[in-house]
C-alpha positions as CSV (number, residue, x, y, z in Angstrom):
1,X,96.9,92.3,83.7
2,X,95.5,92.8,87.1
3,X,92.0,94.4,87.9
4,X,92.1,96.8,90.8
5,X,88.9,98.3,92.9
6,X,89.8,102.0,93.7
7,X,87.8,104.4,95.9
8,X,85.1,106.6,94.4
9,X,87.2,109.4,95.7
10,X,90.3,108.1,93.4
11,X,87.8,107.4,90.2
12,X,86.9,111.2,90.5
13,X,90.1,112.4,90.6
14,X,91.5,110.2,87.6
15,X,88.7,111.5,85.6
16,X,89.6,115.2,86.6
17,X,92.7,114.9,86.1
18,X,91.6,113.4,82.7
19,X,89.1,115.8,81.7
20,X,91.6,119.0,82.9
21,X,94.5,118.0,80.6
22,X,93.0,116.3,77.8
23,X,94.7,113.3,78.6
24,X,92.6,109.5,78.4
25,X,91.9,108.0,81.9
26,X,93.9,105.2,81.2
27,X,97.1,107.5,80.3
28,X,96.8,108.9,83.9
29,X,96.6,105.9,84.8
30,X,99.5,104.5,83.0
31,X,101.6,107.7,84.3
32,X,100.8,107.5,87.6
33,X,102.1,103.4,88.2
34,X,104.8,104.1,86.0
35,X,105.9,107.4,87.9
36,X,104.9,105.5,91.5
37,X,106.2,101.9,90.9
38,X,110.4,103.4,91.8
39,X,108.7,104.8,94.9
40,X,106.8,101.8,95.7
41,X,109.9,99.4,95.0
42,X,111.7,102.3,97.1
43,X,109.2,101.5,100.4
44,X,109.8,97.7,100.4
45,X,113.5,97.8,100.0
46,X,113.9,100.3,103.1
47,X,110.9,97.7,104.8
48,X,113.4,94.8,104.0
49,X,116.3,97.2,105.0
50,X,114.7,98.0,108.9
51,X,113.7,94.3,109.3
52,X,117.2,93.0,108.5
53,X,118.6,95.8,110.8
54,X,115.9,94.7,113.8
55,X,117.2,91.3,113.1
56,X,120.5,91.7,113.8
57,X,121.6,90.8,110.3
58,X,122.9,93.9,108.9
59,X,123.9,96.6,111.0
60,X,125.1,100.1,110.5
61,X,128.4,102.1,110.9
62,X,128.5,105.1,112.0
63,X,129.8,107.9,110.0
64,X,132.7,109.1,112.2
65,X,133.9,105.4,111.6
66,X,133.3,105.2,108.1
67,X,135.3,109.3,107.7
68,X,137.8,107.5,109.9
69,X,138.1,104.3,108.1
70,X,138.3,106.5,104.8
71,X,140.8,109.1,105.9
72,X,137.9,111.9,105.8
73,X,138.4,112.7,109.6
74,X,139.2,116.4,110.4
């Protein structure tokens, strides 16, 4: 398992958190990287997502064509 070097300011508020609902440092802990790790995986695919669009290797439709293509069109 990794070791990670937080701010004072972070170590204060996990112990807070901690000491306001009863709750072991390391369970805050545990909840918060289980709870951020979809958001964090959510930020790198939509980083991979712009890149590929910058490159020219994906591109987007827009959504008149894709009501059109469909048969959503008014």
């Amino acid at each position: 398992m990794a070791t990670i070097e937080v701010s004072d300011e972070i170590k204060e508020h996990i112990k807070a958190l901690a000491t306001e609902f009863g709750k072991s440092e390391a369970t805050i802990l545990r909840l918060a990287l289980e709870n951020g790790m979809e958001d964090v995986e959510d930020y790198f695919r939509a980083e991979a997502a712009v890149k590929r669009l910058q490159t020219g290797e994906e591109h987007t439709i827009p959504l008149e064509e894709v009501e059109r293509r469909f048969g959503l069109a008014d």
